[in-house]
N, CA, C and O of each residue as an XYZ file, in Angstrom:
324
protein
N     -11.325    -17.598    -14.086
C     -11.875    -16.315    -13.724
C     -11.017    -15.228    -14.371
O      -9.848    -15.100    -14.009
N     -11.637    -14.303    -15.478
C     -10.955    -13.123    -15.624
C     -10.316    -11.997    -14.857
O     -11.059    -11.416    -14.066
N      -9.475    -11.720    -14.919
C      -9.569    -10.413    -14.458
C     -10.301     -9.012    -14.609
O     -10.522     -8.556    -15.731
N     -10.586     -8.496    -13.722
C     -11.824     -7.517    -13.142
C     -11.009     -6.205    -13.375
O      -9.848     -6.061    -12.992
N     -11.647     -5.381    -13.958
C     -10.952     -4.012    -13.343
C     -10.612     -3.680    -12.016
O      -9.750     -2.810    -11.884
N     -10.997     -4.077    -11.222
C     -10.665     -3.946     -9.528
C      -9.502     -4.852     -9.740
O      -8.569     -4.053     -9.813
N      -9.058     -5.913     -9.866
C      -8.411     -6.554     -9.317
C      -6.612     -6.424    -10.651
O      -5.445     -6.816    -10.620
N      -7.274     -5.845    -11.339
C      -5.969     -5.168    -12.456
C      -5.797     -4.209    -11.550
O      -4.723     -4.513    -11.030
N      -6.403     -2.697    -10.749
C      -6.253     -1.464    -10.123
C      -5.297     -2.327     -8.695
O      -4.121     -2.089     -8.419
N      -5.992     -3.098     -8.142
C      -4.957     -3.799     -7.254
C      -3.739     -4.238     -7.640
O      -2.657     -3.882     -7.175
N      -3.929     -4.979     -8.456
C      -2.253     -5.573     -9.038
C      -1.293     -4.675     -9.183
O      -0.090     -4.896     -9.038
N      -2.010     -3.213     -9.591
C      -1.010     -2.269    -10.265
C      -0.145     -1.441     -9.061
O       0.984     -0.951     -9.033
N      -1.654     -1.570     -7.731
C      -0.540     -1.093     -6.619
C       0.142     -1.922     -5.789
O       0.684     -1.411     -4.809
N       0.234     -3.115     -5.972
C       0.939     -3.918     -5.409
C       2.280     -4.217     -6.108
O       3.110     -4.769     -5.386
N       2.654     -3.953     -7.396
C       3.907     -4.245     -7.324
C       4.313     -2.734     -7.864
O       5.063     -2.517     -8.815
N       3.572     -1.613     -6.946
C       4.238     -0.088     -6.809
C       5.193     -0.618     -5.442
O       6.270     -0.050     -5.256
N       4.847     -1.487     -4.702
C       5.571     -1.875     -3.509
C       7.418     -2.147     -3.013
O       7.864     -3.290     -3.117
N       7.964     -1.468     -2.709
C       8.851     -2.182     -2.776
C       9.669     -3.493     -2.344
O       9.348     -3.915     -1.234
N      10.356     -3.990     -2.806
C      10.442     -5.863     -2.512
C      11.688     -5.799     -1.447
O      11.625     -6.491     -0.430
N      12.720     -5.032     -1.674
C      13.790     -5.090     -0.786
C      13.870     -5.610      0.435
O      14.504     -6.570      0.874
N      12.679     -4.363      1.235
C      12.534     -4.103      2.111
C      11.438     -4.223      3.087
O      10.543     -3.526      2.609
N      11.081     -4.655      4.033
C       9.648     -4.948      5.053
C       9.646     -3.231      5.659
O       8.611     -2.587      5.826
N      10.330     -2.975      5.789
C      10.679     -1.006      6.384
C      10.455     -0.511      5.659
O      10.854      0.617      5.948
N       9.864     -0.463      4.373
C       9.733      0.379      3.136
C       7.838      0.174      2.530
O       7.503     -0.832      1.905
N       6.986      1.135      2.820
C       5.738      1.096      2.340
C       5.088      2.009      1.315
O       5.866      2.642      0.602
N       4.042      2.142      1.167
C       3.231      3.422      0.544
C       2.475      3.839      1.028
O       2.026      3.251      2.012
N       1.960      4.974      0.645
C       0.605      5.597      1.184
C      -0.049      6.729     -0.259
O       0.398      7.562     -1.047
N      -1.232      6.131      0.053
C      -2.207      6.494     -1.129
C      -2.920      7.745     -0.451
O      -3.504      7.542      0.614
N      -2.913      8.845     -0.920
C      -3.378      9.930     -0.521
C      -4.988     10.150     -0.777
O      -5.755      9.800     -1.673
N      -5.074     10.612     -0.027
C      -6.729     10.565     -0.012
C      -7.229     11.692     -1.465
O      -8.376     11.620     -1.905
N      -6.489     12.395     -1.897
C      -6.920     12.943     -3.072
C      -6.021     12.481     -4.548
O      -5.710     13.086     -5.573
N      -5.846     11.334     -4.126
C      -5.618     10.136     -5.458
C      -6.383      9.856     -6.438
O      -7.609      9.957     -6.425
N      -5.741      9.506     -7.299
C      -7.416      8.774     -8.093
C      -8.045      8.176     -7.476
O      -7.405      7.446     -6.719
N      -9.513      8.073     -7.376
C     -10.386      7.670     -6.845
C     -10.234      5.658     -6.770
O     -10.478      4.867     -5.858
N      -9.812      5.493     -7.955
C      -9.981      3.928     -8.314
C      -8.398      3.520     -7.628
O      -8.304      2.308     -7.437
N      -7.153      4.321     -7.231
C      -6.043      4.049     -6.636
C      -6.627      3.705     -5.234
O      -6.530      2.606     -4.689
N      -7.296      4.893     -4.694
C      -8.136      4.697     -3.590
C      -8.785      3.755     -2.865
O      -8.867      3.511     -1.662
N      -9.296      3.205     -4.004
C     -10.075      2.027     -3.675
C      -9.558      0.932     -3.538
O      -9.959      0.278     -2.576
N      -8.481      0.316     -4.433
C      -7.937     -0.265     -4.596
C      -6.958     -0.813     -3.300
O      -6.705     -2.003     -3.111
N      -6.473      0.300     -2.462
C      -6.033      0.516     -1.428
C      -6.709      0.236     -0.201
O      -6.164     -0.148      0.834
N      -8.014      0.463     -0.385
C      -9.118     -0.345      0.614
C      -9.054     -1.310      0.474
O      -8.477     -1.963      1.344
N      -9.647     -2.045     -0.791
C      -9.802     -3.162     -1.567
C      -8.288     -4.219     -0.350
O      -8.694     -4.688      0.713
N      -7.443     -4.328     -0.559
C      -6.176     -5.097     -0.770
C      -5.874     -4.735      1.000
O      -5.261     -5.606      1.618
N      -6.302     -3.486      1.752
C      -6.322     -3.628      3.316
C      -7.689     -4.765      3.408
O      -7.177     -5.795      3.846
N      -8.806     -4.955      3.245
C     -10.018     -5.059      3.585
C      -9.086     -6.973      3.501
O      -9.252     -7.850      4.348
N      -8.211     -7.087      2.273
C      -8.242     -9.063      2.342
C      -6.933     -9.160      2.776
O      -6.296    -10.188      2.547
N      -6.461     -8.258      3.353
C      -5.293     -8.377      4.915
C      -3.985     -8.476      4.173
O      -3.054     -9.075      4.712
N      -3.822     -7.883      2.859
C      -2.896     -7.809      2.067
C      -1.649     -6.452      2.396
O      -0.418     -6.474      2.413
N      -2.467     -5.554      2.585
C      -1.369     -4.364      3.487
C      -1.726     -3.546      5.080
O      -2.797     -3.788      5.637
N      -0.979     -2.836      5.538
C      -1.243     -2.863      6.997
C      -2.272     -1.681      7.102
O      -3.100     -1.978      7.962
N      -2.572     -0.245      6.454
C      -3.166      0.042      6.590
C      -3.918      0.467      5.182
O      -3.448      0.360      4.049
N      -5.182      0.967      5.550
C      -6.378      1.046      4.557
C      -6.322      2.140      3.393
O      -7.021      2.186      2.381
N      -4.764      3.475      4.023
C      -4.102      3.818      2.062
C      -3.550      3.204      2.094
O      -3.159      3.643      1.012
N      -2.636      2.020      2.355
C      -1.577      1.516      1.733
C      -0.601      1.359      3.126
O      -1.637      1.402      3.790
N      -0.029      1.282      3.686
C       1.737      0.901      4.578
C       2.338     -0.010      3.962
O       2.776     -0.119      2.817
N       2.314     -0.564      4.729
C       3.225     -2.063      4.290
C       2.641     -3.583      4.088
O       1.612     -4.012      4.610
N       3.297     -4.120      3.439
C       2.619     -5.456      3.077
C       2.869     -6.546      3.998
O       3.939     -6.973      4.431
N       1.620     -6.932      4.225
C       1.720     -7.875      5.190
C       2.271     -9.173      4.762
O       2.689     -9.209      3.604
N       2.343    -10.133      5.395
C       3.385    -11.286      4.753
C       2.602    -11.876      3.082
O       3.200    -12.021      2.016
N       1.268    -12.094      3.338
C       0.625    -12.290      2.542
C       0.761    -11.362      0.980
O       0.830    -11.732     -0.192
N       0.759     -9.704      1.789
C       0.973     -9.375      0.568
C       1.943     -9.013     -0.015
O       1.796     -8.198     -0.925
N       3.082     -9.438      0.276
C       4.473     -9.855     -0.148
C       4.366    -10.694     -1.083
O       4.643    -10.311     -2.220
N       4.003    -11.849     -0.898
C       4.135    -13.198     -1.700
C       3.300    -12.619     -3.141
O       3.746    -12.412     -4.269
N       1.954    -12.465     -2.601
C       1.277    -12.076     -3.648
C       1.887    -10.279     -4.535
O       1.512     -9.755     -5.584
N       2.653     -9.949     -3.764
C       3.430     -8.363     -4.598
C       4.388     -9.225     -5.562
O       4.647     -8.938     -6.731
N       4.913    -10.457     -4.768
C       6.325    -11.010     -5.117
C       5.799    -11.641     -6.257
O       6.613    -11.425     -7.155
N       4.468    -12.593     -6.876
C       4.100    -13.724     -7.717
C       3.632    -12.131     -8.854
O       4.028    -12.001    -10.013
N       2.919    -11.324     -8.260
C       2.531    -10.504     -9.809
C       3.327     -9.852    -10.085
O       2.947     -9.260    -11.095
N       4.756     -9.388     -9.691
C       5.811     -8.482    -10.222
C       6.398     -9.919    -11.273
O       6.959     -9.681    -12.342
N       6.232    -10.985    -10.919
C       6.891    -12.224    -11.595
C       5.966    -12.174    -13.115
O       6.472    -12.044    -14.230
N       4.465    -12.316    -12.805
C       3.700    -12.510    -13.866
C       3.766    -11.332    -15.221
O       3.430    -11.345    -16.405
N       4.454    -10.270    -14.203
C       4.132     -8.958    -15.180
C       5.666     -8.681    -15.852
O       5.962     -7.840    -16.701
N       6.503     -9.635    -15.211
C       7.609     -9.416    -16.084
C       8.212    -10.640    -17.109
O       9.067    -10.582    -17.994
N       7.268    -11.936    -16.523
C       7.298    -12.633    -18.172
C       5.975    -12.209    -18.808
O       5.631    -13.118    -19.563
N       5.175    -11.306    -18.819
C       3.866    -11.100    -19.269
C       4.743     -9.655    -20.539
O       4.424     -9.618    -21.727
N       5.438     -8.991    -20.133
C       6.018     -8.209    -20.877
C       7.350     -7.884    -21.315
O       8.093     -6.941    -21.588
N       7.241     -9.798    -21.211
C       8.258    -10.300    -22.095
C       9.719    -10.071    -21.847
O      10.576    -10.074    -22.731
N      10.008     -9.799    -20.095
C      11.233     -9.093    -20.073
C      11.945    -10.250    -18.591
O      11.801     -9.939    -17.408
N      12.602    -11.407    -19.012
C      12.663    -12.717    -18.586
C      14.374    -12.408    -17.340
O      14.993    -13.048    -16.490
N      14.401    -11.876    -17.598
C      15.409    -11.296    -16.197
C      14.961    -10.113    -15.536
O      14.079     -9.355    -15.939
N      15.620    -10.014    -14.514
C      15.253     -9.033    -13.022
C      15.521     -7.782    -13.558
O      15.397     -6.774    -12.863
């Protein structure tokens, strides 16, 4: 399965996330880009963060913040932290 423009707009706010910390979230403002917006629904709606702009990542979307910050940093070729 390719990737979708929806699901690239997700990826991109999920590893805006920070990893440190479970006390540390975002919030997507309602006069965001529209497609940030969504995206932010998108990723509350499959129980990935706590609320529907953005809070915090639920355990789920940890793992999955934690596997695409991985993909996107051997993807651009940059093989340490």
């Amino acid at each position: 399965m390719p990737y979708t423009p929806d699901i690239v707009e997700e990826m991109n706010l999920l590893v805006k996330f920070p990893m440190h910390s479970n006390m540390e979230g975002i919030k997507v403002h309602s006069d965001a880009n529209p497609a940030l917006v969504s995206a932010a629904q998108r990723l509350y709606a499959k129980g990935l963060v706590t609320q529907v702009d953005g809070g915090y990542l639920t355990h789920s979307g940890h793992q999955v913040a934690e596997n695409a910050k991985i993909a996107l940093r051997i993807l651009a070729g940059k093989t340490t932290e």
